[in-house]
N, C-alpha and C positions, 0 to 999 in steps of 0.2 A: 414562608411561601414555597410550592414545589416548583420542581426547576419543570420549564416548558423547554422542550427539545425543539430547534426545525435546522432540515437537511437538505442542505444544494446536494442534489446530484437526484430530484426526481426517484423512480422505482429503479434507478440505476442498480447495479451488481451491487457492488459495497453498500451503497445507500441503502438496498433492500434490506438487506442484514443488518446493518444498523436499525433500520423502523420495527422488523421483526424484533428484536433483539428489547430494543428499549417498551414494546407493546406490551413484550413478553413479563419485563419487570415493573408492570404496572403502569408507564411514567405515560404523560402528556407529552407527543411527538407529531409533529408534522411534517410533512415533504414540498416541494417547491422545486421546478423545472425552471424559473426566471433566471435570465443571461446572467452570467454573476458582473458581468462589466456595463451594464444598464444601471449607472449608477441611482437614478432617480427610482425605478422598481423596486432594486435591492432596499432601498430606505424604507418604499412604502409597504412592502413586504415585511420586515421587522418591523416598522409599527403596528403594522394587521397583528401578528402573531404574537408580539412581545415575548419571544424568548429568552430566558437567561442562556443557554447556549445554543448555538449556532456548529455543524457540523459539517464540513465542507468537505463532500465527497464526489464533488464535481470534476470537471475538465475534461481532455484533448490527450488519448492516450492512444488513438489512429484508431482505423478498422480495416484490413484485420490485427494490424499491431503498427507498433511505432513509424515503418517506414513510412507508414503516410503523410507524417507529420514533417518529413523529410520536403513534397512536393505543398506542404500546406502551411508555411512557417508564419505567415498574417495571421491564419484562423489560430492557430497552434499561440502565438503569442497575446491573441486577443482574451485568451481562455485561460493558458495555463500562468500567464503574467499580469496585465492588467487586470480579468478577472478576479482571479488569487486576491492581487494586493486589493482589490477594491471592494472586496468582501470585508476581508481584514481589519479596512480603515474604516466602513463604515459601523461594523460590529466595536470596532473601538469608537467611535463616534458616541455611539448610544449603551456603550457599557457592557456589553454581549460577549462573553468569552466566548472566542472562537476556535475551534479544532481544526486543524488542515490535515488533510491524509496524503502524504507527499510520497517521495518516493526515494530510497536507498539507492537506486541506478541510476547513481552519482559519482562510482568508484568503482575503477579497477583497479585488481593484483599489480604489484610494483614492488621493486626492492623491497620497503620498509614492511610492506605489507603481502609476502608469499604465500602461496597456497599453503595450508596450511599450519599459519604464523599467524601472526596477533593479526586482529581484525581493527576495522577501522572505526576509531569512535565520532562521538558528535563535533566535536570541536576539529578535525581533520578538512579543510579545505577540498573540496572536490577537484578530483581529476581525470575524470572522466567527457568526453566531448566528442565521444566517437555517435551520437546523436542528437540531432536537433535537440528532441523531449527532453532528452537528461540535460541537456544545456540549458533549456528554458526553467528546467526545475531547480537546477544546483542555482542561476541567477536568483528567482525569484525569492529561494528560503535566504539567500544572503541577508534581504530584504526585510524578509516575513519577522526574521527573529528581533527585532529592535520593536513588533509590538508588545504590547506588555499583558495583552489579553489573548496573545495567538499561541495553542500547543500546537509543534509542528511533529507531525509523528511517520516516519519513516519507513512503508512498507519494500517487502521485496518478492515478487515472483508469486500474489498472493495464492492460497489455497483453500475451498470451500470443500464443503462435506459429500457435494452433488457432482456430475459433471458439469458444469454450465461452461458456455463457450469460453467466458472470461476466466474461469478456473487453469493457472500454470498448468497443471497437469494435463486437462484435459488438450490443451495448446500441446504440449510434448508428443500425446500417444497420437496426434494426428501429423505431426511431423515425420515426411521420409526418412529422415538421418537425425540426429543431435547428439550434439558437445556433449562430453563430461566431465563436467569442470565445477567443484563443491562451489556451491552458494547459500548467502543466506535465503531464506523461505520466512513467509508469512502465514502460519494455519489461521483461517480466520475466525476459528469456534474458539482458539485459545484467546486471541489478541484482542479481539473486536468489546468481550466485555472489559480488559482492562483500560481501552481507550475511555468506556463511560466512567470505571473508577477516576482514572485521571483528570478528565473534564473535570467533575463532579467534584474532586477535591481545588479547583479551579489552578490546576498547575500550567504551567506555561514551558515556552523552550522547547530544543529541539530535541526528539529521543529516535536513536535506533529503534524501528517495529519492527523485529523480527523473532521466532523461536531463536535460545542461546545455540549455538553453533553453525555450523553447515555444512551440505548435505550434496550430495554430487547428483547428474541426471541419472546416472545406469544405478545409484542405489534408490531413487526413489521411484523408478518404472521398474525395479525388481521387486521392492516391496508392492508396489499396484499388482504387480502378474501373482505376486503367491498370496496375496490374498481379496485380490478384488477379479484378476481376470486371468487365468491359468493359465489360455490359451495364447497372451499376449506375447510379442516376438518387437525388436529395434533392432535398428542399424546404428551407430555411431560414425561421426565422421570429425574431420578436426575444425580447429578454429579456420585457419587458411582456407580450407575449402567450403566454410560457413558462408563465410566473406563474398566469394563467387555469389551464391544464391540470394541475398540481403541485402538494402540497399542503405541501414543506416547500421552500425555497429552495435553492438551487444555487452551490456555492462556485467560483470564476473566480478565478484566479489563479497569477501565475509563481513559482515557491520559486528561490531563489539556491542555486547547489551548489558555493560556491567552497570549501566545506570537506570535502567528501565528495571530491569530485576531489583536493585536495590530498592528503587523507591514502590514497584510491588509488593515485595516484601514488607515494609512498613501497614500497608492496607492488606496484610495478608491473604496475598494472590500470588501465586507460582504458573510459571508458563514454561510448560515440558522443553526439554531438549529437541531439537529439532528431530533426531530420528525416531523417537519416542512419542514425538507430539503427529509425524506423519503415520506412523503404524495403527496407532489410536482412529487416527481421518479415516485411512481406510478400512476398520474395522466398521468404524459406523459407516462406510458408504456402502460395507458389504451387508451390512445390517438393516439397512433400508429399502437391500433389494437392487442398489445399483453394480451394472458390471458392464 
């Protein structure tokens, strides 16, 4: 039997790319905008569709970013909590291995873990709390990982090919000032196919998603200016003075990917280095005609 794909999260950002993506490789996929915490929809929804997986690219990530989530912690938990698990439970209900696409701004830089220094793996307890979102997220995978049908896969700072609003970059070059402080990064032309290898081999757990290492802001808007937008110009300013402008905190830090690499490797998939896999982005966004 082929696998039938369906994706919470509507023509959403990610979720687009995901439908593109899985059209592109032939497969049976569908989309779906129903609350994920509408328990009784969500069921009758996978019986309509009968998917073998379920792609969960939905939730509560604010507009125009996380502060809002700050002023909306009902909506923010009805979404990125009971939502979450209640997709989860009912895809384990009816056998559906389910994919969550979570989020790595669950950690900051700390002693054990300096700029730098070893990055932080799956098993590392979050400590991060200087936001609502990351709060409600580090809760919920606590959670999510004791299903046995759920891959919880870890983005950071994601990056598309385009500018689209949701695109980190594009979020950066509209900023007056920004940190520069190495992070890990998400390309989502590398990552997004190996999330359907991994489904698809029905692996489960939680993995670091990001390209291997990290990459700071003033190296990655210097590679945008020489080769997507010459004329481009930033200001930097520090964290302290971040802080004044912002009204929930900002998560900074490297995720280790020695286990996501590893087990790509096995299905023979490689995901560039981060400054490698960004130089790449902006070749094809210069190749497209984007600037």
């Amino acid at each position: 039997m082929s696998n039938v794909y369906l994706i919470w999260g509507g023509e959403g950002w990610v979720a687009g790319h995901l439908s593109a993506l899985l059209k592109s490789q032939g497969k049976e996929v569908h989309s779906t905008t129903i609350r994920m915490e509408n328990r009784e929809a969500v069921l009758a929804e996978i019986d309509r569709v009968k998917p073998t997986h379920v792609l969960n690219a939905a939730g509560v990530t604010g507009r125009p970013n996380v502060d809002w989530c700050e002023d909306n912690k009902e909506a923010t938990i009805r979404s990125n909590v009971i939502g979450t698990l209640n997709l989860a439970d009912c895809c384990f209900q009816k056998g559906v291995h389910c994919t969550v696409f979570a989020t790595g701004c669950i950690y900051q830089y700390d002693e054990e873990h300096p700029i730098g220094g070893k990055g932080f793996v799956e098993t590392d307890k979050a400590n991060f709390a200087g936001s609502f979102y990351s709060e409600t997220k580090a809760h919920v995978e606590e959670i999510l990982k004791y299903y046995n049908n759920t891959l919880i896969l870890r983005l950071r700072m994601p990056v598309s090919d385009d500018l689209h609003s949701r695109n980190f970059v594009t979020k950066i070059t509209k900023y007056e000032r920004v940190v520069d402080i190495p992070n890990s990064n998400t390309i989502l032309t590398d990552l997004l196919p190996a999330s359907i290898l991994l489904a698809d081999h029905g692996d489960t757990g939680v993995y670091n998603f990001t390209n291997p290492g990290a990459i700071s802001h003033n190296e990655v808007l210097t590679l945008f200016r020489d080769i997507v937008r010459p004329s481009f110009t930033w200001k930097n300013f520090s964290l302290e003075e971040q802080s004044k402008v912002i009204k929930a905190g900002r998560s900074n830090c490297c995720l280790d990917t020695t286990k996501l690499t590893e087990k790509l490797k096995g299905y023979g998939y490689e995901i560039p280095e981060v400054h490698e896999a960004y130089r790449k982005c902006f070749e094809r966004m210069k190749a497209n005609g984007v600037n």
